[in-house]
N, C-alpha and C positions, 0 to 999 in steps of 0.2 A: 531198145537195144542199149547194152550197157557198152561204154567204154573203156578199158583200161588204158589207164596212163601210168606207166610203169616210169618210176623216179630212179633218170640216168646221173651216177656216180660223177662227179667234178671233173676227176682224173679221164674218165672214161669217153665224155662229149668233146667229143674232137674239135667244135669251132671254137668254143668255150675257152678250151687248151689252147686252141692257135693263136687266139687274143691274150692271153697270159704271158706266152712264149711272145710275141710281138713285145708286148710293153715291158717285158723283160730285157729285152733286147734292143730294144729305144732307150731304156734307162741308163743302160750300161755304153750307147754311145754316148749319154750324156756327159758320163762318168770319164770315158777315155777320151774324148774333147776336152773334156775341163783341165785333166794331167796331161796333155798335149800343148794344151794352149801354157798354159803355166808354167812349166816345165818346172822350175825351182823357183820359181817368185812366187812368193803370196803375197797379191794384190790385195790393199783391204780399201773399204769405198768408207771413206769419212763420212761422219753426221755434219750438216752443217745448218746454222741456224740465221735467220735472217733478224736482227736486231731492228727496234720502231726505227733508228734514222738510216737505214738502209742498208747499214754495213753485212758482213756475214763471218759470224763466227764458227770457227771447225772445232769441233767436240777432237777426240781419241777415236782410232781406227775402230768399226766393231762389227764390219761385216766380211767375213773373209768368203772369197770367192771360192773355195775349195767346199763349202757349205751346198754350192747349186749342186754340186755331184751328191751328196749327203740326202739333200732333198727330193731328188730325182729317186734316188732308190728308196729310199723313206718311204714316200707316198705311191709307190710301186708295190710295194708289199703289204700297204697298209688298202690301197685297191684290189690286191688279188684276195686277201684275207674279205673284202666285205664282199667279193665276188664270191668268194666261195661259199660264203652264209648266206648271200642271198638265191644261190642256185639253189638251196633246198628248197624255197617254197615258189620261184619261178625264175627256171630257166634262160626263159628271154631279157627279163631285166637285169640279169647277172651277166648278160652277153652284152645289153646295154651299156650299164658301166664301164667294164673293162673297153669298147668300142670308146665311148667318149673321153676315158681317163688316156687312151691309144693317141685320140687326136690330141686332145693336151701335151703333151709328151712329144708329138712329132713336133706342133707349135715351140714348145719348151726347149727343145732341140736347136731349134733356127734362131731362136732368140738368144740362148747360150754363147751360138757361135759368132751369133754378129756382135753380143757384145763382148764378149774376147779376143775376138779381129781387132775391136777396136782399143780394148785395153792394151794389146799385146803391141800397139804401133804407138804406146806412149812412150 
């Protein structure tokens, strides 16, 4: 008995899509939390270095916090694109990804906000 496995379209597998549509959609809170929490500050987080007798020197600002929301969609896009090459040659692991890039993101999320709670009370 022959089986046919007929190769369903990206667009077309529904759970596929819902996880897509999720992490899209986790991204983009990441994104309106970060311009919430910040409003018109751009918080930037100093390099700082610790000198042999103990002192600590601060470099120039070089990380701006406006970057987590950059990053969040960044690697949203750059996960649905490897989702979507990898659904060609197997479906379940392309639903894998997108699942665990989902929980990253929910993680990425909570940690965003807790730590802009706490910049925002400096």
């Amino acid at each position: 008995m022959e089986e046919k496995t007929e190769s369903i379209p990206f667009n077309k597998d529904r759970p596929v899509m819902l996880l897509a549509i999720f992490n899209t959609v986790v991204a983009f809170l990441i994104v309106f939390i970060t311009l919430i929490r910040l409003r018109s500050n751009d918080f930037k987080v100093p390099v700082q270095f610790i000198v042999h007798d103990g002192s600590v020197l601060s470099s120039s600002n070089w990380f701006s916090l406006y970057s987590l929301a950059f990053f969040a969609v960044f690697t949203t896009v750059v996960a649905i694109i490897i989702g979507m090459r990898l659904h060609k040659a197997n479906r379940l692991f392309s639903g894998g990804v997108l699942l665990i890039h989902l929980v990253v993101l929910i993680f990425g999320l909570l940690v965003t906000n807790a730590l802009l709670s706490l910049v925002g009370k400096v």
